[in-house]
Backbone bond lengths (Angstrom), bond angles and torsions (degrees), N, CA, C in turn:
res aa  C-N    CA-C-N  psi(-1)  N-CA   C-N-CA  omega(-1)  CA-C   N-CA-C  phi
1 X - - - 1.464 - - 1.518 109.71 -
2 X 1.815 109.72 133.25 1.132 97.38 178.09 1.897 110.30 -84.34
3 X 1.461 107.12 152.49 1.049 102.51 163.74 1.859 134.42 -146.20
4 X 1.372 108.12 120.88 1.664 85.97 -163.50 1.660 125.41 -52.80
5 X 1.128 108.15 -16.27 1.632 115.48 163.06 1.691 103.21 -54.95
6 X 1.096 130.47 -53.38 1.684 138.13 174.86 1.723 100.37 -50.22
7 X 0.967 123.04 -64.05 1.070 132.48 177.31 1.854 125.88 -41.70
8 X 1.204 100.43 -70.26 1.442 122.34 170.84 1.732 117.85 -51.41
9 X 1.436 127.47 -30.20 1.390 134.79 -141.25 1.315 98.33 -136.68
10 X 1.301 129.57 9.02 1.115 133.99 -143.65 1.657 103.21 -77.75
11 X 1.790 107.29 -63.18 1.637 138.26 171.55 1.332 105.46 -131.35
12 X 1.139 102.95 167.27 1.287 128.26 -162.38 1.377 100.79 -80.39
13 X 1.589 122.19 155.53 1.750 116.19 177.60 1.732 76.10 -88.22
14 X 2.192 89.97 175.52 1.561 115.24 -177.32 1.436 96.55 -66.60
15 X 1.251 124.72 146.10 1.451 131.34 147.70 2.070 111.96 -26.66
16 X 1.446 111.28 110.63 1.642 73.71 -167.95 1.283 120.01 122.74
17 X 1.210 113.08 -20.15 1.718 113.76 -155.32 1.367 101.94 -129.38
18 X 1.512 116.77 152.54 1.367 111.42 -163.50 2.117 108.06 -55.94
19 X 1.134 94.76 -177.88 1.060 131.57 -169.79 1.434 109.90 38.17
20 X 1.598 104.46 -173.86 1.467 102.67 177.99 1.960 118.09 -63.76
21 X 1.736 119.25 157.62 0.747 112.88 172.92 1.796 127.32 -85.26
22 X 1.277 114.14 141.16 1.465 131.83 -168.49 1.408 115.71 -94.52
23 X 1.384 120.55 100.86 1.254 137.97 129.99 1.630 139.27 -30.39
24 X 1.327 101.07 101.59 1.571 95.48 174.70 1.418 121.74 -46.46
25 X 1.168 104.29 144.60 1.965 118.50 173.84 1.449 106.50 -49.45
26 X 1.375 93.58 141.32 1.604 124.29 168.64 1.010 109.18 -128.81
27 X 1.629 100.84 178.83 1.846 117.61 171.06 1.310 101.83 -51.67
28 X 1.487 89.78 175.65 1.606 103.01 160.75 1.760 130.18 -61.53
29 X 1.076 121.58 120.29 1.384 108.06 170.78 1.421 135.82 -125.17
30 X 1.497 106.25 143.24 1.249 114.58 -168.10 1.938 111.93 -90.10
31 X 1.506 101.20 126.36 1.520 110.00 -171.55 1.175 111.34 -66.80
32 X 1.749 121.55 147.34 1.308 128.35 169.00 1.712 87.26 -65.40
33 X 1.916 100.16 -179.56 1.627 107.83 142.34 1.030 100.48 -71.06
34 X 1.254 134.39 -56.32 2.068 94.52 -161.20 1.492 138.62 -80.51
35 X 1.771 77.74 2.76 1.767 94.60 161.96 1.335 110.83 -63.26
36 X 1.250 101.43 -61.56 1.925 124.21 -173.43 1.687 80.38 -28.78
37 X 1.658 104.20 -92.01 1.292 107.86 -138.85 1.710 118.31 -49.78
38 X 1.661 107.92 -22.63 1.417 104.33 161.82 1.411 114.88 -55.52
39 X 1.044 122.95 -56.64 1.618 121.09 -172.20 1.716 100.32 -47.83
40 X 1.156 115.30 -71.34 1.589 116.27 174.79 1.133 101.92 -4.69
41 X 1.943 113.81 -87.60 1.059 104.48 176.77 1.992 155.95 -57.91
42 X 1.402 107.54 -2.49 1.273 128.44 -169.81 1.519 81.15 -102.48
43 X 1.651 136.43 -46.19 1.749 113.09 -177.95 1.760 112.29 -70.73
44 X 1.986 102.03 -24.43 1.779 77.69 -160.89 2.095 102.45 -80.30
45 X 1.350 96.25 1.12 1.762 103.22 167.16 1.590 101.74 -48.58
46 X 1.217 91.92 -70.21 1.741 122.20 -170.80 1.639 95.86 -39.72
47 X 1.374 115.15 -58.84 1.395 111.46 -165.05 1.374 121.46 -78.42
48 X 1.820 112.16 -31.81 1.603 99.12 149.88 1.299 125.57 -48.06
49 X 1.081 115.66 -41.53 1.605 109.23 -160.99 1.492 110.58 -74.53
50 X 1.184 123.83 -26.97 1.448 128.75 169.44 1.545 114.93 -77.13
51 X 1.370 121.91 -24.46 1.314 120.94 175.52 1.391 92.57 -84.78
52 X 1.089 131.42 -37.83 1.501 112.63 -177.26 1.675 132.32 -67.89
53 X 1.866 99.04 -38.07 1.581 109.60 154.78 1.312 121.30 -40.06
54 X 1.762 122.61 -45.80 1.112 135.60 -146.20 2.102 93.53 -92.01
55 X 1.224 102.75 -7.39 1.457 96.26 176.54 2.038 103.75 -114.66
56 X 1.279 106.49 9.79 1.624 96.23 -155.79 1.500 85.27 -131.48
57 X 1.841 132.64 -13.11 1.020 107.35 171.75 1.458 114.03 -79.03
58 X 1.608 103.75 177.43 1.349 108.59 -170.51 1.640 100.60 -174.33
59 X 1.554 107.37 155.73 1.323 116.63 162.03 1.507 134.07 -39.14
60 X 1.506 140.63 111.97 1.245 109.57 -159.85 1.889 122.45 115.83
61 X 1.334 99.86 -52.76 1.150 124.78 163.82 1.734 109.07 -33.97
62 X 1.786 108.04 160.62 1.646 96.81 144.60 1.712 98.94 -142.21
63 X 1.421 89.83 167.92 1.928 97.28 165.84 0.851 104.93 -22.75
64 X 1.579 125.90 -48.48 1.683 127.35 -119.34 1.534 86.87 -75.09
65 X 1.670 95.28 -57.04 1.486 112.86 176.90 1.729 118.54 -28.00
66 X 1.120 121.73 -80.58 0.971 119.15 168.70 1.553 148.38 -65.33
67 X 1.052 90.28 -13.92 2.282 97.43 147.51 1.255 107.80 -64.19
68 X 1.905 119.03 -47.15 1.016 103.14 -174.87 1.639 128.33 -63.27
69 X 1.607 97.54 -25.69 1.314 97.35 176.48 2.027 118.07 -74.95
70 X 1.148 88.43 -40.07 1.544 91.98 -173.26 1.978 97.84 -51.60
71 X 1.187 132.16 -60.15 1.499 150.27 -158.94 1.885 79.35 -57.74
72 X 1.563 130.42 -72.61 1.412 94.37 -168.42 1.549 112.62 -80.11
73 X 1.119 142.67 -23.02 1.202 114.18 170.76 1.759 131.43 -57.57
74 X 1.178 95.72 -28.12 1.949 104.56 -176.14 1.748 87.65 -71.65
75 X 1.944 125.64 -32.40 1.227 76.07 -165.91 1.842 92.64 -114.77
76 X 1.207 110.87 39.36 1.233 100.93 160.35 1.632 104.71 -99.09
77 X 0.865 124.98 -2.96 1.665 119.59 168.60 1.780 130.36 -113.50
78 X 2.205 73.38 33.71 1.533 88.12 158.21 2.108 109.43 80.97
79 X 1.472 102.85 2.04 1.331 94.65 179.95 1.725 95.67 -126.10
80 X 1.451 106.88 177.50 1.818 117.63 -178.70 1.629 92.11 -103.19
81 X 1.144 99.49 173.78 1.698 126.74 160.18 1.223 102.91 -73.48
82 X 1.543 122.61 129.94 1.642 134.15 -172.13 1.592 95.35 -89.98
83 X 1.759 102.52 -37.17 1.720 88.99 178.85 1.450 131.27 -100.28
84 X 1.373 116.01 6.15 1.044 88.70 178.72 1.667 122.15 -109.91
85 X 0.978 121.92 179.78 1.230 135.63 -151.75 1.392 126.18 52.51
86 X 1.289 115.44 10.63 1.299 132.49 -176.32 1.705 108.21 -73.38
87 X 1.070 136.47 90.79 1.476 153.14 142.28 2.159 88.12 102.79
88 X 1.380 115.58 45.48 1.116 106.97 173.55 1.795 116.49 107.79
89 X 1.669 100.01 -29.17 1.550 107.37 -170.48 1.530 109.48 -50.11
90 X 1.287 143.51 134.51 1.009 137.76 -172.28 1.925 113.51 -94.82
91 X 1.208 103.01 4.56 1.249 93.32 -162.99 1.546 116.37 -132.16
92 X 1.555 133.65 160.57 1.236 112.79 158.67 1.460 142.87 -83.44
93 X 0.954 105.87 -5.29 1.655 121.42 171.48 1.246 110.60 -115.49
94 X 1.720 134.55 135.99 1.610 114.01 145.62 1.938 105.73 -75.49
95 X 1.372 106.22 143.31 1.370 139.97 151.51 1.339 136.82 -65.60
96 X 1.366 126.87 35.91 1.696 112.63 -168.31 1.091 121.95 -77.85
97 X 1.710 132.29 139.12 1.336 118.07 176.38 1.691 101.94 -125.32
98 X 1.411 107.04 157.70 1.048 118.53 -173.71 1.747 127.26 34.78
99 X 1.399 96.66 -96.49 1.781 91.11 179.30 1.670 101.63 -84.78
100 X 0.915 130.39 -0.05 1.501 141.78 -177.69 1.734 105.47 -53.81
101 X 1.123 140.04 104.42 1.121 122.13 -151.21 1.656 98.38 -92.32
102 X 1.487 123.70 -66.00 1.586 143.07 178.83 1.532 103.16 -118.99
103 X 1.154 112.53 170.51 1.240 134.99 151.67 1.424 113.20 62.81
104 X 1.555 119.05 14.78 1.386 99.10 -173.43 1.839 108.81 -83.77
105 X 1.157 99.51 141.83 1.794 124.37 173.18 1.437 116.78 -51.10
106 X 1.483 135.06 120.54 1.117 131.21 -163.60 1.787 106.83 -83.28
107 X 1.040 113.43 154.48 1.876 97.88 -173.71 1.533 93.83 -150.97
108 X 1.448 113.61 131.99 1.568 123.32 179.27 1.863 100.31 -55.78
109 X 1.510 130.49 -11.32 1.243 140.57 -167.98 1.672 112.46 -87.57
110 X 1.933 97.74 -44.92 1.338 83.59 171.08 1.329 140.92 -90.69
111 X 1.403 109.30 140.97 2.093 107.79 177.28 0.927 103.56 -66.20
112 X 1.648 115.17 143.79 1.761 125.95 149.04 1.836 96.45 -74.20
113 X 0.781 125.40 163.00 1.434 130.56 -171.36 1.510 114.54 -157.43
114 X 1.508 126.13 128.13 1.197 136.08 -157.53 1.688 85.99 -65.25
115 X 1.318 112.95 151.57 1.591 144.08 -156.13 1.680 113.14 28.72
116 X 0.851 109.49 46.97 2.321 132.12 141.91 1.581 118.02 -70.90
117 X 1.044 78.12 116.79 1.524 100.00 164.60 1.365 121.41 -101.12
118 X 1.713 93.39 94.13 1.642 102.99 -168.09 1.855 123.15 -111.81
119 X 1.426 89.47 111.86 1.919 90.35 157.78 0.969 141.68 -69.01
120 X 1.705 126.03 125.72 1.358 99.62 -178.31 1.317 94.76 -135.47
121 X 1.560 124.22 132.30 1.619 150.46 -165.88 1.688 96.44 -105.88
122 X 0.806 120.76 169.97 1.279 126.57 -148.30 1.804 114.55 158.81
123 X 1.451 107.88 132.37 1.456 105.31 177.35 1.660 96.78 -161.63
124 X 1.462 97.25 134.33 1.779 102.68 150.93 1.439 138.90 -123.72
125 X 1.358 109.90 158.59 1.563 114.04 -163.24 1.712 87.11 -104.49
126 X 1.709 119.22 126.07 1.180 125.34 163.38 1.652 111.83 -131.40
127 X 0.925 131.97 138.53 1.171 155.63 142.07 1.909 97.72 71.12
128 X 1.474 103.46 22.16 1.641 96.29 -162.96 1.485 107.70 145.18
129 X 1.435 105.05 -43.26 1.411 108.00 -140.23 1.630 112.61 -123.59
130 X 0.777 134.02 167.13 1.726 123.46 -171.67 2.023 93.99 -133.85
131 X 1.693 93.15 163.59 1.324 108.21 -171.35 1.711 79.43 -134.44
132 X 1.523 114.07 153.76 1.234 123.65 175.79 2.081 116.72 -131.28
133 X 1.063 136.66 110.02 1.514 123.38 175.30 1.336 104.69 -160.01
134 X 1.415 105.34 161.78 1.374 119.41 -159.77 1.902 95.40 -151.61
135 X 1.187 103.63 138.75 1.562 110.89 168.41 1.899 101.49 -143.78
136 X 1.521 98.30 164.41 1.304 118.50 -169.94 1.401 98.59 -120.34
137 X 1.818 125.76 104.46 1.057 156.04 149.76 1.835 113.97 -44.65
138 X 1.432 108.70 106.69 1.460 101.04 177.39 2.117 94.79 -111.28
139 X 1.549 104.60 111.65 1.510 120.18 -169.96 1.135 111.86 -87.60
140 X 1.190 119.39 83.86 1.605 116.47 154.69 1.551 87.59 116.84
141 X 1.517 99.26 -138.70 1.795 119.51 -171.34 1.319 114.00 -75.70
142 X 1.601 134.91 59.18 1.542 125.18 -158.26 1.306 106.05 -101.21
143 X 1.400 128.32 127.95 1.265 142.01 178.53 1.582 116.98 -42.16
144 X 1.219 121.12 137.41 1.463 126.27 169.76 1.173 130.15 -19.00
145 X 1.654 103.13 -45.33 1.431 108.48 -163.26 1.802 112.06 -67.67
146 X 1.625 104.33 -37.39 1.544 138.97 -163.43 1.479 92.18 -60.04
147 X 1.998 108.80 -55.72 1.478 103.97 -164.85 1.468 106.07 -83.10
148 X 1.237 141.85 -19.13 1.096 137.36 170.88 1.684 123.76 -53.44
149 X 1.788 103.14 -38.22 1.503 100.53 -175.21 1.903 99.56 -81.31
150 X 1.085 115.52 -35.66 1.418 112.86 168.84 1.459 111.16 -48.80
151 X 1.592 134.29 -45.76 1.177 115.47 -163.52 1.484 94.56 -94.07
152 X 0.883 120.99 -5.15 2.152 113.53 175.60 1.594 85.65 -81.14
153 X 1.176 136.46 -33.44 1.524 126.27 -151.30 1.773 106.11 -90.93
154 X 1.638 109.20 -19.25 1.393 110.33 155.12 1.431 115.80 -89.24
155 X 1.104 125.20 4.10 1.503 117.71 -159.61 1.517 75.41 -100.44
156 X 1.200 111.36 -57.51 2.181 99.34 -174.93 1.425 115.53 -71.30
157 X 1.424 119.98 -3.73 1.266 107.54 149.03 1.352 133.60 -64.40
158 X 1.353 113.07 -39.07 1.476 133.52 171.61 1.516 120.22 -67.47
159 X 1.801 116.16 -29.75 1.152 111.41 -169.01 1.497 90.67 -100.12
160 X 1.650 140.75 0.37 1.035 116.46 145.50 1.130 128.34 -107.43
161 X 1.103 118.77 27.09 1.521 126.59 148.82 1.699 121.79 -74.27
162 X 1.263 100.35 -49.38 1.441 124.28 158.11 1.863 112.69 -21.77
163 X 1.051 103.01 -45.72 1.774 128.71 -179.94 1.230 99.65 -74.06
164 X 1.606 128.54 -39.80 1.574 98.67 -163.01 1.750 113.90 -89.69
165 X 0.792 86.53 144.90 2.080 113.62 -177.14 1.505 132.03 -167.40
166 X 0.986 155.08 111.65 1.163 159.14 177.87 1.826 102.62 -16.91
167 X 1.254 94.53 120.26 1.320 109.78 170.44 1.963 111.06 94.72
168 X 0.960 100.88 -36.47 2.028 103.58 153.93 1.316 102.99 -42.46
169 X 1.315 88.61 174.41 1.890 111.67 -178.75 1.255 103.26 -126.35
170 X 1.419 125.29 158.45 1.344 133.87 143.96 1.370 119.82 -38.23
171 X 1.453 113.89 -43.53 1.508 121.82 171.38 2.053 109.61 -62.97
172 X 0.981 94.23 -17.90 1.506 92.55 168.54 1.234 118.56 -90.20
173 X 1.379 148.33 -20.29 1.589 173.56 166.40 1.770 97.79 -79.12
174 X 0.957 105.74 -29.93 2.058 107.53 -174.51 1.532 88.37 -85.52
175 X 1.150 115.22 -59.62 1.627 122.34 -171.17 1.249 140.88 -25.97
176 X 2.039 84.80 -56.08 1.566 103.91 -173.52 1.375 105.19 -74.62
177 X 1.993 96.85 -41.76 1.588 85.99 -176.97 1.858 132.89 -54.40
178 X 1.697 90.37 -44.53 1.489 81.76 160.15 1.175 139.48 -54.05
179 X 0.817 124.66 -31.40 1.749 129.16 -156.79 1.819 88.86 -90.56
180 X 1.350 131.83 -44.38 1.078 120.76 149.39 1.731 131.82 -4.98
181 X 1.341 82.94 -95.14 1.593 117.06 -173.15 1.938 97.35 -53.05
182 X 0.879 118.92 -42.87 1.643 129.87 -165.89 1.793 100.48 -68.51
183 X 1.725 89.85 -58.68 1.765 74.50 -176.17 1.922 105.89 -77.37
184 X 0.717 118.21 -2.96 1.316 112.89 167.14 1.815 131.78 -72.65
185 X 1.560 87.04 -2.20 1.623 107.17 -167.06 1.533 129.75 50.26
186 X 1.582 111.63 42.34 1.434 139.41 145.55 1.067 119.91 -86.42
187 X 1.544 113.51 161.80 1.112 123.36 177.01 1.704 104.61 -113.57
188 X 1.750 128.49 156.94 0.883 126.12 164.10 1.820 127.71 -98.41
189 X 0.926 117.16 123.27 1.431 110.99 162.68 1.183 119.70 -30.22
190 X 1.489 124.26 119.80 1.183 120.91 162.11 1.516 143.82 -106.84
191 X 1.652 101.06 -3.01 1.003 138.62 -168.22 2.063 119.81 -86.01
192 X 1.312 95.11 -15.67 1.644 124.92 173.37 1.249 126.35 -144.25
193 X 1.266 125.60 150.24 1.531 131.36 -167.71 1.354 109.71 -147.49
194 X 1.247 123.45 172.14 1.000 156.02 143.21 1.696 124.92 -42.90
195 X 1.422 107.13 151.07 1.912 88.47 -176.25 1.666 101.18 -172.43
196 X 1.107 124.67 164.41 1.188 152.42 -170.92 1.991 97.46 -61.34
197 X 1.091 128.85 152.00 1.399 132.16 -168.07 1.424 109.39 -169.81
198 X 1.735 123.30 123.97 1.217 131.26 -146.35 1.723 91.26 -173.53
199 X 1.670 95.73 -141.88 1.032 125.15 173.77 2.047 115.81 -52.99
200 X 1.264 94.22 -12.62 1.449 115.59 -174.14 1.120 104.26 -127.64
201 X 1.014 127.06 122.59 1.400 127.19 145.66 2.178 123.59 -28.73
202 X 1.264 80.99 -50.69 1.883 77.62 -179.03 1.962 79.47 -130.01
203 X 1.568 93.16 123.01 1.623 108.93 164.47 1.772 105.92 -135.30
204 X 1.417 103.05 164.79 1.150 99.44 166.47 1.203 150.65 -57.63
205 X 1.652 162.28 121.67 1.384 126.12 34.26 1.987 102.38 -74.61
206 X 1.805 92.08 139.03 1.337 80.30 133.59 1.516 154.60 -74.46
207 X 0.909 132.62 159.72 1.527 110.60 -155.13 1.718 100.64 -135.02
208 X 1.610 106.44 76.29 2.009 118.19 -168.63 1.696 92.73 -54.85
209 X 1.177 95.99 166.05 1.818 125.99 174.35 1.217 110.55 -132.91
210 X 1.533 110.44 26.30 1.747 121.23 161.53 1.362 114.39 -168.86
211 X 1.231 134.39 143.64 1.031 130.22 -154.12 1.950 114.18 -66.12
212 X 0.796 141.09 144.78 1.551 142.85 172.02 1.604 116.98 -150.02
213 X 1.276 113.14 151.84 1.740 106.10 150.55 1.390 116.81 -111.87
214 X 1.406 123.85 34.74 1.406 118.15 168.76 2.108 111.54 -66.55
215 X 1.693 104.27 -12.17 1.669 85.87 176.99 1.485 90.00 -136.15
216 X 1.510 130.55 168.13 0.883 157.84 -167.46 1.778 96.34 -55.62
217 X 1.323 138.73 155.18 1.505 128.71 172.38 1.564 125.39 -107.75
218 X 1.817 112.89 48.66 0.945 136.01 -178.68 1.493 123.37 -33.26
219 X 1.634 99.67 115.69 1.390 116.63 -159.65 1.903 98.30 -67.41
220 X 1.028 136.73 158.68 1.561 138.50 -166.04 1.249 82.60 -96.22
221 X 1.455 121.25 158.24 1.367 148.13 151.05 1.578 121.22 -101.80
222 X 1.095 142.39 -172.15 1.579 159.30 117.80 1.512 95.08 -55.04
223 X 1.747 113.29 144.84 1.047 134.81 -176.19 1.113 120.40 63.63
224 X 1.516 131.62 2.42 1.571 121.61 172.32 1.238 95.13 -65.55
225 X 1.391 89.85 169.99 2.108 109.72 167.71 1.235 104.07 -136.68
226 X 1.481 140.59 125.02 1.601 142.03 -172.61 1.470 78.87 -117.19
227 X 1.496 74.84 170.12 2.127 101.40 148.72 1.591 104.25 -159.55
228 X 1.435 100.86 107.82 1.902 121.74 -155.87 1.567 68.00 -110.81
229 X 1.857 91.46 134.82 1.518 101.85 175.06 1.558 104.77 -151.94
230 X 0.887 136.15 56.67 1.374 132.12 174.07 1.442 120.86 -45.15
231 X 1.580 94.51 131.54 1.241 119.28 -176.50 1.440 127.90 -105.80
232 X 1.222 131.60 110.58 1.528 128.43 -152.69 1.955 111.11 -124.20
233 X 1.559 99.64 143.87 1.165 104.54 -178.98 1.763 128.66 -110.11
234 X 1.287 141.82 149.85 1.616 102.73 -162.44 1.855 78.04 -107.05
235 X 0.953 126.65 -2.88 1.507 131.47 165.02 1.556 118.44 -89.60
236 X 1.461 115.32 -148.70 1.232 122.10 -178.02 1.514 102.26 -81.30
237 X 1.916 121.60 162.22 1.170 115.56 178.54 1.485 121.46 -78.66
238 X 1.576 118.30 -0.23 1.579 113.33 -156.03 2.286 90.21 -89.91
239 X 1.606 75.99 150.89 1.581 82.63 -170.45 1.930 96.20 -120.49
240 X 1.129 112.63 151.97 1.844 113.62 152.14 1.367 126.82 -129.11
241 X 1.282 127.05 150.46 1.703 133.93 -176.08 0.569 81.03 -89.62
242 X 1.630 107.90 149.60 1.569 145.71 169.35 1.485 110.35 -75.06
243 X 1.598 119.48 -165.71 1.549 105.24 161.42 1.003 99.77 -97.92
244 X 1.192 135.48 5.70 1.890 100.68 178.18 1.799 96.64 -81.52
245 X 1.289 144.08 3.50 1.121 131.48 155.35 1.469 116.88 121.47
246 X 1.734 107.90 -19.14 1.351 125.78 -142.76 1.505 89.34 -128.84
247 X 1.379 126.40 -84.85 1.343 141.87 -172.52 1.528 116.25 -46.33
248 X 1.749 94.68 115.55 1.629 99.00 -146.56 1.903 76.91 -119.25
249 X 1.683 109.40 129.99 1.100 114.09 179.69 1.595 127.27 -139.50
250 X 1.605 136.55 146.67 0.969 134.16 -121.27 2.002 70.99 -77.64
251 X 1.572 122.82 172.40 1.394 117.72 174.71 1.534 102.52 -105.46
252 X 1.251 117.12 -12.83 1.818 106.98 164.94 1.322 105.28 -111.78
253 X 1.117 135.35 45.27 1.681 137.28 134.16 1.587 91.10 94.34
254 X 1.376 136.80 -19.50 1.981 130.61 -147.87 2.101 78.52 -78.74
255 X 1.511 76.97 178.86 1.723 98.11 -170.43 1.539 100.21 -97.21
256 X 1.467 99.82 140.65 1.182 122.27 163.86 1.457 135.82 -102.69
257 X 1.565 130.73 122.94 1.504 125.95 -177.96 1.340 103.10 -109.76
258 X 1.598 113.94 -179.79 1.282 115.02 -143.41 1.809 95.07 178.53
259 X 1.555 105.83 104.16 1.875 103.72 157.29 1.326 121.54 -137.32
260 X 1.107 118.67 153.46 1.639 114.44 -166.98 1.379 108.24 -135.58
261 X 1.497 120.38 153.90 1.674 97.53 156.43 1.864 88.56 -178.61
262 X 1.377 95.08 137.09 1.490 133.68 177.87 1.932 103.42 -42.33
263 X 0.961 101.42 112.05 1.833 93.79 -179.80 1.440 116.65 -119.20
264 X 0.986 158.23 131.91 1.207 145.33 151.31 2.218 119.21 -86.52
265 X 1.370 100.11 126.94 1.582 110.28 -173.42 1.637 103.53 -74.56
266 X 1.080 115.05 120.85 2.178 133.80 -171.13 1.740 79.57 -104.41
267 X 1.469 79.92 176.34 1.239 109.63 -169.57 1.623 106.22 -74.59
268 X 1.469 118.82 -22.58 1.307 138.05 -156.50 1.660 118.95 -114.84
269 X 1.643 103.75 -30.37 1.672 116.06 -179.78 1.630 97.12 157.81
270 X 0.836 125.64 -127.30 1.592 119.33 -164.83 1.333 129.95 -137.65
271 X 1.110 139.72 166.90 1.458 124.98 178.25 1.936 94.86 -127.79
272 X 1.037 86.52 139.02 1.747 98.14 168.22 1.390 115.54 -97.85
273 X 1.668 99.48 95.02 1.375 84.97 176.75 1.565 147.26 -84.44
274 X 1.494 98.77 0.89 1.100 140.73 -169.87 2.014 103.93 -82.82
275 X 1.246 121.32 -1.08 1.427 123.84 -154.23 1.419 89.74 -74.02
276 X 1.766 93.65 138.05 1.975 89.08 169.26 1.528 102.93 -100.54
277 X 1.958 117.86 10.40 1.410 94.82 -170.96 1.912 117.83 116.97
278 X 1.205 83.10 -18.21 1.977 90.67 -172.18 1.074 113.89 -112.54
């Protein structure tokens, strides 16, 4: 299975080289408090900057535009870009539009264009620690069909959030989301996941959006930190990269949505730390 956590975490960047430096994967780990409260602060970076895209995009616009914006705001509030320079990525935000599933590259070339269905991924590096979230931008006049798979694609974000609590499984968070997305007559990505977020940007558990036993069904603790992001198709689930290496797209052309957000597991159910507020 491919996975951009595999990808991203792989080796370490050069001494020197943009973005923050990358640590090979470990176990799972459980946060101090003053881990926690760093993360807090490295997601609510993350979550301004996406609430702020989400009021500043517009028709007309391009990617370019808005990497550029996301890159100085994350680091005018004292944090770096989590993605870029990370295994080559050039940018601080991924960009997806329409059938664009993950990872697409922001380019001063491309238009946002009234009825786009736009992702925008996003991560920051603060004091140590990274924040991870992604929301799906509906621009201008976008047809029913577009906003509907976006709002099923937060609704299974929420209903597997709903799942996390001490003593659940990941297989309970994979579950809801499926069963979601399914009776809704979507398909789920299967090809990317969700994952553990710390000291790394992508750490261990993976965190599926359909049920499997390809990994162990790791009971949740207090003090984990995920970032569960389900990824949804209004077509079939199989996806293909482009050549630029990165731009991962639905393979029968239908639209793809996409929400994410940084959580930490309480003693009680979870906190989103990633919330922009809505």
């Amino acid at each position: 299975m491919k996975l951009f956590a595999d990808l991203l975490a792989a080796t370490p960047s050069p001494e020197g080289g943009d973005g923050p430096r990358i640590q090979k994967r470990r176990g799972v780990e459980i946060k101090s408090a003053r881990e926690i409260e760093i993360m807090r602060k490295a997601s609510q970076i993350v979550a301004t900057v996406l609430r702020e895209i989400n009021l500043l995009v517009e028709p007309g616009m391009t990617t370019g535009d808005l990497d550029a914006f996301a890159e100085r705001r994350i680091k005018e509030m004292g944090a770096e870009p989590s993605f870029k320079g990370y295994q080559g990525f050039p940018s601080s935000i991924c960009a997806s539009i329409n059938n664009e599933v993950v990872h697409g590259i922001p380019s001063p070339k491309r238009l946002i264009k009234d009825g786009d269905l736009l992702k925008v991924d996003t991560g920051a590096f603060y004091n140590g620690y990274h924040g991870d979230s992604c929301i799906t931008i509906s621009v201008g006049d976008v047809p029913e069909p577009a906003n509907d798979l976006s709002r099923v694609a937060k609704e299974a974000l929420m209903a597997g959030l709903g799942q996390i609590k001490p003593n659940n499984t990941l297989l309970d968070i994979a579950g809801a989301i499926e069963d979601l997305v399914k009776a809704s007559g979507y398909s789920v990505v299967e090809d990317y996941t969700g994952h553990g977020v710390g000291r790394n940007l992508h750490e261990e558990p993976s965190v599926f959006n359909f049920r499997t036993d390809q990994l162990p069904n790791l009971t949740l603790r207090p003090g984990m930190t995920l970032a569960v992001e389900p990824i949804i198709n209004a077509g079939s689930k199989f996806c293909r990269t482009l050549r630029d290496r990165w731009t991962v797209v639905t393979k029968d052309g239908c639209l793809s949505a996409q929400w994410e957000h940084t959580i930490l597991v309480t003693s009680d159910g979870c906190e989103i730390l990633t919330d922009r507020g809505d």
